[in-house]
N, C-alpha and C positions, 0 to 999 in steps of 0.2 A: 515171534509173537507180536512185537513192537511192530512190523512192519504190516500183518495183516490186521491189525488195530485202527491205523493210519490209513488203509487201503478202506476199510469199512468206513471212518470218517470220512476219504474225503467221495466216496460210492454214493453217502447220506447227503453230503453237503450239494453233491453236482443236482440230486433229484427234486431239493427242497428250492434250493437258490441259484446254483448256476456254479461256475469254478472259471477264477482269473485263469490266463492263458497260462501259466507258472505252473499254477496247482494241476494244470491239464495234463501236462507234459509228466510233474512226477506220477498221477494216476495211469497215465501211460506205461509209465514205466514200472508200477506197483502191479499192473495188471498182465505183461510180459511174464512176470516174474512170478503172478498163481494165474492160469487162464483161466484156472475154476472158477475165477469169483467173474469174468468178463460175459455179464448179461446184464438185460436192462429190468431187473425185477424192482429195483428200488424205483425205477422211475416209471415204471407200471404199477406202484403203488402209490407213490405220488400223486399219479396221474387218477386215481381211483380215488384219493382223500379229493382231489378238486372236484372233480365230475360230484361226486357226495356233497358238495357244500355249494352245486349249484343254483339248487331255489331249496336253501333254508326253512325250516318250518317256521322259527322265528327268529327273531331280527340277531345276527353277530354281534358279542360282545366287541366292544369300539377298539381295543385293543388286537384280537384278532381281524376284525375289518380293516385297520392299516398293516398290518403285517403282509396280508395277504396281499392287497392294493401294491404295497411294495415288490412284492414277488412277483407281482402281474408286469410292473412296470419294468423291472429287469428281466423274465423270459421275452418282452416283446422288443427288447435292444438288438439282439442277434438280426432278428427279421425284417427293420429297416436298413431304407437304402443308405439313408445318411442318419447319424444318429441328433437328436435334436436334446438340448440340455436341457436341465433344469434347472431353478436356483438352491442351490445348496445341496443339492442330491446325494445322499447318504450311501448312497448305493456304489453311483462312480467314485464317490468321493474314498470309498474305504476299498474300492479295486484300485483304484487308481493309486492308493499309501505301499497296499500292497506288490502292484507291479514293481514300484520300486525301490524294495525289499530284495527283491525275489528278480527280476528280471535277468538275465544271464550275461547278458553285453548291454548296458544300460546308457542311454543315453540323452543327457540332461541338459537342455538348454534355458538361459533365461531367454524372454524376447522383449524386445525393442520398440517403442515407437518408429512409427515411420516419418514421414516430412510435414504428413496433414495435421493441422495447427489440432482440430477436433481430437487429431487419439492421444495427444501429448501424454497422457495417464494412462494410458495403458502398459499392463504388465502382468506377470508373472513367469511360466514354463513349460515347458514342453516334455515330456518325454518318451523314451523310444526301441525300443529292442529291434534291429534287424532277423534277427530270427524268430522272433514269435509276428514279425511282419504285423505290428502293433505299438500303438502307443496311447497316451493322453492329454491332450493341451488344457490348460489351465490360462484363462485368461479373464482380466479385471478392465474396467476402464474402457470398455469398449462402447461407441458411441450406440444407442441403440436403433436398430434399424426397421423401417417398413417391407413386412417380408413384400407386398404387392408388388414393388420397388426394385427392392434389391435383396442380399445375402451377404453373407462372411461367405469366403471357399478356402479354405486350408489348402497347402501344397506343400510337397515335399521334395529340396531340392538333392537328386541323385547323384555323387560323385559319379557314378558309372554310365551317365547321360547328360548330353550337353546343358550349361544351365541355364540356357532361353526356355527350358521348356521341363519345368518341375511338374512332378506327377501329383494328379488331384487326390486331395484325401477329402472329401467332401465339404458339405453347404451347412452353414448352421444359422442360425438367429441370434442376436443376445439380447436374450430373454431377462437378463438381471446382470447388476452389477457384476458378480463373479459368475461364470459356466465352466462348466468341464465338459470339453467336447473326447469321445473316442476320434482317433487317426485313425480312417479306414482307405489305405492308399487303393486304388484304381488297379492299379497296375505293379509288380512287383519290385521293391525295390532292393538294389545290391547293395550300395553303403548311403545312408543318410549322413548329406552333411551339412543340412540346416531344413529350415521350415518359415513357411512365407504365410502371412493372411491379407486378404483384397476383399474389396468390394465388387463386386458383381450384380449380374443381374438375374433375376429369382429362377432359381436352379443350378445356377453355376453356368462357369463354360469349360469347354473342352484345354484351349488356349489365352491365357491370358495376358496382356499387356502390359500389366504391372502399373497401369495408373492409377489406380485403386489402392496402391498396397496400402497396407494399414500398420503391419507389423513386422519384424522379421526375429528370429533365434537362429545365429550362426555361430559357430565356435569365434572366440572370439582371439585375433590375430597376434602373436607374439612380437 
């Protein structure tokens, strides 16, 4: 009973708001375990409260207008290429507490300024599951940048590949003081064993030369 309780939670939770890559996996596995409940009715109903609420007869109460604003902002995460932060974002902010709760092989790094006199304050962390092939960087202190210009480009560097040549996890802006960007590697990777940030130019590159860097999070050497 306990379990198809939990299965019905988190059935609701995925159609309303979305579900951390965590929550995915045990819905996964709650749904193996009754196939009966593996349909999309919650979210064809979902889908029917929004389509219902889109020209209003009149104006939304101010508290369901940001509710909803928020939901809009987290269904269209998935769909970008690169995900672009926001200041304070409550949304990553509480997947991102969660991931790492809950991640299976968790992996935490602080990061570092780099050499450039400009990021001397920069900091916070990184984190990272190899199996859920995700993660979250948290970063403070970042100088902020002209997207026309330039970008931040995440990278992630792969024990299992030589390390001239870290795989991209995307472009981001910093947009405020603190962001939280999603790691969305490129390319697959087998064991993370650090994560790099540069300066680039607007879009990223494929290869990068490291004169830019800004940041790094490596385990740090005994």
């Amino acid at each position: 009973m306990e379990a198809k309780a939990r299965l019905l939670d988190l059935l609701v939770e995925r159609a309303v708001a979305g579900l951390t890559p965590s929550a995915l996996l045990e819905l996964e596995g709650l749904l193996d375990a009754h196939p009966e409940w593996a349909n999309d009715s919650f979210d064809m109903a979902a889908a029917a409260v929004d389509l219902a609420l889109l020209d209003p007869p009149a104006p939304l109460p101010r508290g369901l207008r940001g509710h909803l604003s928020s939901l809009a902002l987290y269904c269209s995460l998935p769909h970008l290429e690169t995900e672009t932060p926001s200041p304070a974002d409550p949304i990553l902010s509480g997947h991102r507490a969660s991931f790492m709760t809950e991640a299976p092989d968790l992996l935490h790094l602080p990061w570092s300024p780099a050499d450039d006199p400009a990021m001397a304050e920069v900091e916070g962390d990184v984190v990272w599951s190899d199996r859920l092939q995700t993660g979250y960087a948290l970063l403070r202190g970042l100088e902020p940048n002209d997207a026309d210009t330039t970008q931040y480009q995440l990278w992630i560097l792969d024990a299992d590949r030589e390390a001239h040549y870290p795989v991209d996890a995307g472009v981001f802006d910093a947009v405020a003081n603190e962001i939280i960007v999603v790691v969305q590697p490129k390319l697959p990777i087998g064991r993370a064993g650090g994560f790099l940030v540069t300066r680039e130019r607007p879009g990223g590159v494929v290869v990068s030369d490291q004169d830019g860097l800004v940041a790094r999070a490596v385990p740090q050497q005994d």
